[in-house]
FIKOLZA-1660 file (N, C-alpha, C; in steps of 0.1 Angstrom, whole numbers, plus 5000, padded with zeros to 4 digits):
% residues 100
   i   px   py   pz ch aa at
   1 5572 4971 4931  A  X  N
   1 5572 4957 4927  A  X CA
   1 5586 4953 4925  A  X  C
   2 5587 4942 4931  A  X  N
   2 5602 4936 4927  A  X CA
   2 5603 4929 4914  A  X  C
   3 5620 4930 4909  A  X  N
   3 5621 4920 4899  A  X CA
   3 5622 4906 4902  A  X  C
   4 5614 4899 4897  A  X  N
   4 5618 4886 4903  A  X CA
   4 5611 4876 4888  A  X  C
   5 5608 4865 4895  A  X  N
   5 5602 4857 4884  A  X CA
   5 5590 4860 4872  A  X  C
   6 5585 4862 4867  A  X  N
   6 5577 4869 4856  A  X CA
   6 5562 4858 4863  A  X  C
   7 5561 4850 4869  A  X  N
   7 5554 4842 4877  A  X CA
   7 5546 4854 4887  A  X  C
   8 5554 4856 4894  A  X  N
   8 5550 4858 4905  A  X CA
   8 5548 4875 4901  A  X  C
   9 5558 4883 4891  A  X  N
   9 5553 4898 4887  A  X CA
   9 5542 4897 4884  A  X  C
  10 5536 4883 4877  A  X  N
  10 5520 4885 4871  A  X CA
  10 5511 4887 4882  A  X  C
  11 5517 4873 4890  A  X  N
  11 5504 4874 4902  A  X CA
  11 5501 4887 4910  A  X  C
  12 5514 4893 4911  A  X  N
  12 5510 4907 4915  A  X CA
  12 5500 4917 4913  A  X  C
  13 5502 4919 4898  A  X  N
  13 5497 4931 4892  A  X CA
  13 5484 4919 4884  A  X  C
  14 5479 4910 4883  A  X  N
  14 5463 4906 4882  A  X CA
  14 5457 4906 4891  A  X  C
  15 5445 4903 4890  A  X  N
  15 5435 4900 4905  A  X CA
  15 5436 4887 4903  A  X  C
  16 5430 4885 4913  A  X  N
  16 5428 4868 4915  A  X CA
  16 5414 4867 4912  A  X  C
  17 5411 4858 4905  A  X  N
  17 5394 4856 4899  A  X CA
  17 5387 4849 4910  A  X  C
  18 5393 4845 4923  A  X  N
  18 5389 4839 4935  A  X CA
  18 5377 4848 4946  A  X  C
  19 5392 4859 4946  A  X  N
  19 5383 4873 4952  A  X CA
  19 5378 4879 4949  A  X  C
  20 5378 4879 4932  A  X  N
  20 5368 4896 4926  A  X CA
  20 5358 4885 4926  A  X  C
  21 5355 4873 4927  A  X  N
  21 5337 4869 4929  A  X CA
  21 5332 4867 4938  A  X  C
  22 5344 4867 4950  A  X  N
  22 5338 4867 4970  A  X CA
  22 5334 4883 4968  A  X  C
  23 5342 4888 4968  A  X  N
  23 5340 4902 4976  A  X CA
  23 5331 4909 4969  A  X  C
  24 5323 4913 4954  A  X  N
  24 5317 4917 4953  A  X CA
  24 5297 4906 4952  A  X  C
  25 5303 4900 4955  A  X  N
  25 5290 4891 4958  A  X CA
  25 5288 4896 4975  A  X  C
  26 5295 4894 4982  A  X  N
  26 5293 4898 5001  A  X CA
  26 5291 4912 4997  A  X  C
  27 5296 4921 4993  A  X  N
  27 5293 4935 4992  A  X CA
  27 5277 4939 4985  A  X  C
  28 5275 4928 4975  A  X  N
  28 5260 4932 4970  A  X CA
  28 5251 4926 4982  A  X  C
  29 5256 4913 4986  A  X  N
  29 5244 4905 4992  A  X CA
  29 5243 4915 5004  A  X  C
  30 5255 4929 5013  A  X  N
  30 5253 4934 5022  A  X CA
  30 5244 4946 5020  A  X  C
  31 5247 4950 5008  A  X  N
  31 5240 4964 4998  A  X CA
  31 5223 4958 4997  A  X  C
  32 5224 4952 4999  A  X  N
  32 5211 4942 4994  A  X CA
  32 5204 4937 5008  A  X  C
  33 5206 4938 5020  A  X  N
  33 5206 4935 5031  A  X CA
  33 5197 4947 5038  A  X  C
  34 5207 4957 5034  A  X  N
  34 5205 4973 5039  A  X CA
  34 5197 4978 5035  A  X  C
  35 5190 4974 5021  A  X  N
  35 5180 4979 5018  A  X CA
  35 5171 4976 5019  A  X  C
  36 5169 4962 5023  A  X  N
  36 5160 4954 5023  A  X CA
  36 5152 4957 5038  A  X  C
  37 5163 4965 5045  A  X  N
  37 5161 4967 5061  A  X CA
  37 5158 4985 5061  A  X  C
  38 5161 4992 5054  A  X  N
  38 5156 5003 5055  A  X CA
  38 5142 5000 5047  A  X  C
  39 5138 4994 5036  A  X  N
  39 5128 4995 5036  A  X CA
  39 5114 4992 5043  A  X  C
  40 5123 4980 5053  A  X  N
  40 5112 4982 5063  A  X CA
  40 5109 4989 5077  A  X  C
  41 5118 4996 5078  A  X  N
  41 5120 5004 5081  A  X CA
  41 5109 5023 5077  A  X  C
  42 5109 5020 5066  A  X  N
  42 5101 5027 5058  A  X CA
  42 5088 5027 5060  A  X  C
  43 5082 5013 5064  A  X  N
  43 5077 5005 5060  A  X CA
  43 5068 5006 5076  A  X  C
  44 5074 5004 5081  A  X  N
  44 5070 5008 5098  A  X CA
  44 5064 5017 5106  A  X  C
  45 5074 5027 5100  A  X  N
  45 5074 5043 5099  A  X CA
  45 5063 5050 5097  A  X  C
  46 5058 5045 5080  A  X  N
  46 5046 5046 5077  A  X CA
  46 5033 5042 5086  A  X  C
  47 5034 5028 5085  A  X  N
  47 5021 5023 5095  A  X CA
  47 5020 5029 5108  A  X  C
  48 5033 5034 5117  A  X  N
  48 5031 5039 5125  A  X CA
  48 5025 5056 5126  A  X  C
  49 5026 5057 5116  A  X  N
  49 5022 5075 5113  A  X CA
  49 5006 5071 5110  A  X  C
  50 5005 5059 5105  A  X  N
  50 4989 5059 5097  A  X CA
  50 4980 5056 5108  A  X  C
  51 4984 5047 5119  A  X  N
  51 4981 5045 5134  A  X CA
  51 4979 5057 5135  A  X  C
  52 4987 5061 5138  A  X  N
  52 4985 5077 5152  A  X CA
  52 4973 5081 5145  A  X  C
  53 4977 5084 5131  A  X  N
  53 4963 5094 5123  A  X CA
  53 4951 5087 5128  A  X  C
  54 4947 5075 5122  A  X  N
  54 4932 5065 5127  A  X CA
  54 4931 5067 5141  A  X  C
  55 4941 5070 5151  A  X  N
  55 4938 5068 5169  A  X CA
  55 4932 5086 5169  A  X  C
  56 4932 5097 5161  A  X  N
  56 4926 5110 5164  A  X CA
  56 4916 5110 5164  A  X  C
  57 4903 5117 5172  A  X  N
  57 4890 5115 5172  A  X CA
  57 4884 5120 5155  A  X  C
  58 4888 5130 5152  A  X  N
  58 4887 5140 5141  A  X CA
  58 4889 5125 5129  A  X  C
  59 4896 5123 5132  A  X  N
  59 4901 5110 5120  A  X CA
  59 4889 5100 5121  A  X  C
  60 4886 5093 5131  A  X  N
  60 4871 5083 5142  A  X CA
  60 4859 5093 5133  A  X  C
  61 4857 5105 5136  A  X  N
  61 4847 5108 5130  A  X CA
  61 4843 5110 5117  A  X  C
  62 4852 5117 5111  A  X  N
  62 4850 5116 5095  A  X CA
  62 4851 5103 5091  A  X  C
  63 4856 5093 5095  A  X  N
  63 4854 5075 5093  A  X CA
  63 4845 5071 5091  A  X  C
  64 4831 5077 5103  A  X  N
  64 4821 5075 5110  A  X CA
  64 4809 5083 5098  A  X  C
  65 4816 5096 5095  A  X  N
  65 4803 5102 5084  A  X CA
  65 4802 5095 5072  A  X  C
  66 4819 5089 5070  A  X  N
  66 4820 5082 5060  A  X CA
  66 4807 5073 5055  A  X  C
  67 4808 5065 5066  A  X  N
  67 4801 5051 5069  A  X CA
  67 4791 5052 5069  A  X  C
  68 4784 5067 5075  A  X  N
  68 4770 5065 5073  A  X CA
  68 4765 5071 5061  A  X  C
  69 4774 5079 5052  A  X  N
  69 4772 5088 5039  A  X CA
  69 4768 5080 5031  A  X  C
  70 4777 5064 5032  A  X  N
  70 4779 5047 5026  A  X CA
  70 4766 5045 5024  A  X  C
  71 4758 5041 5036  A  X  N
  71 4748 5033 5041  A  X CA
  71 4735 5041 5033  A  X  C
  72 4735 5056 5037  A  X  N
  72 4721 5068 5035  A  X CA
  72 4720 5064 5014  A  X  C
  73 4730 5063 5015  A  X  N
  73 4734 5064 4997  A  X CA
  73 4727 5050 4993  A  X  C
  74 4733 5039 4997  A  X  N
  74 4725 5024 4997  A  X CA
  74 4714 5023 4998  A  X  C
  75 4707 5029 5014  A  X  N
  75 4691 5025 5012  A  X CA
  75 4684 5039 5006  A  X  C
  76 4691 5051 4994  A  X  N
  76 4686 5055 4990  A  X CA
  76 4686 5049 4977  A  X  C
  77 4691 5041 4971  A  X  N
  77 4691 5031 4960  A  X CA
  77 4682 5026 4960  A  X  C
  78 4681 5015 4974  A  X  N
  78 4674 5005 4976  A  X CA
  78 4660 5010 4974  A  X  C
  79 4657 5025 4979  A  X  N
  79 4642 5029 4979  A  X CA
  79 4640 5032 4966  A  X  C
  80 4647 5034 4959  A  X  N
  80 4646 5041 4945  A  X CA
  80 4644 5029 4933  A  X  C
  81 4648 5016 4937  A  X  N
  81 4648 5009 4927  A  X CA
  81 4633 5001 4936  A  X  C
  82 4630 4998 4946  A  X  N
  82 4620 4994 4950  A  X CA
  82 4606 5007 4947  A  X  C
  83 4608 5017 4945  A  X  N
  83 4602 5027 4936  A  X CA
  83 4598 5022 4922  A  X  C
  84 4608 5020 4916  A  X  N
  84 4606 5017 4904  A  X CA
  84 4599 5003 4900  A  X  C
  85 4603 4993 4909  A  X  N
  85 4597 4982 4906  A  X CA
  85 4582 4982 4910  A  X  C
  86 4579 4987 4924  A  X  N
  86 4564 4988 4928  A  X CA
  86 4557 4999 4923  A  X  C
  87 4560 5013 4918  A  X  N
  87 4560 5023 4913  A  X CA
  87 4557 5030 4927  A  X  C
  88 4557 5044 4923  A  X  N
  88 4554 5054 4938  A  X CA
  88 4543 5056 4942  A  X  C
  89 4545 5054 4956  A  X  N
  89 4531 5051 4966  A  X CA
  89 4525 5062 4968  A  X  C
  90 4530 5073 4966  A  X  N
  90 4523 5088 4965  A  X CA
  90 4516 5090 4957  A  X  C
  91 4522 5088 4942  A  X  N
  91 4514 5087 4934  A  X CA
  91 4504 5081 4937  A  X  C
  92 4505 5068 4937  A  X  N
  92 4493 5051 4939  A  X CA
  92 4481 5062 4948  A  X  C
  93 4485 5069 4965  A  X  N
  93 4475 5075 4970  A  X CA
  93 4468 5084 4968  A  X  C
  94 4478 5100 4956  A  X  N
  94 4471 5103 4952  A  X CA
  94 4457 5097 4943  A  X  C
  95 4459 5085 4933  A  X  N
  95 4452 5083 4929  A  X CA
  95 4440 5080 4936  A  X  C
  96 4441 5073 4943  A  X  N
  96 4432 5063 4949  A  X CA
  96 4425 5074 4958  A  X  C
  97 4427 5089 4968  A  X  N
  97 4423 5099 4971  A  X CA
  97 4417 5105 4959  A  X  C
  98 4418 5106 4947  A  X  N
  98 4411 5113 4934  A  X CA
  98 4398 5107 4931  A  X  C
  99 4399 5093 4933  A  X  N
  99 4387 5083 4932  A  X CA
  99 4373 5082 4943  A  X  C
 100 4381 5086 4953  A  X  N
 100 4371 5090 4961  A  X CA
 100 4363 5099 4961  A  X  C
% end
């Protein structure tokens, strides 16, 4: 540093309050960019791995036992509560076979 005017030694050795608010604002907003882009990235990556897995037949079928495990479980409800409401027809025939 030179001696010179006490003016210009200051300007030297301060920052300028001009650039310490550019440069770390461009530096976040780039930090901030990057991540924003590896996350989708991430993001991609995933869905493309979850693709491949759903495109394997092995993957199609257990989907498929899924769906009908779903359904067998449902209209075993459905019989069970239509049981209850009409009561059981087995019973109703044994009865009605007793009477004869």
């Amino acid at each position: 540093m030179e001696t010179g005017p006490l003016g210009a030694q200051r300007a030297e050795v301060t920052k300028s309050t001009k650039t310490d608010n550019k440069a770390p604002g461009r530096i976040e907003k780039l930090n901030e960019d990057i991540a924003f882009l590896k996350k989708n990235m991430r993001n991609r990556v995933r869905e493309i791995d979850r693709a491949r897995l759903e495109m394997t037949p092995e993957f199609q079928a257990e989907q498929a036992a899924k769906m009908h495990q779903r359904k067998i479980a449902r209209l075993e409800k459905e019989l069970t509560e239509a049981r209850e409401r009409f009561g059981d027809m087995d019973a109703v025939e044994a009865r009605a076979e007793s009477r004869r």
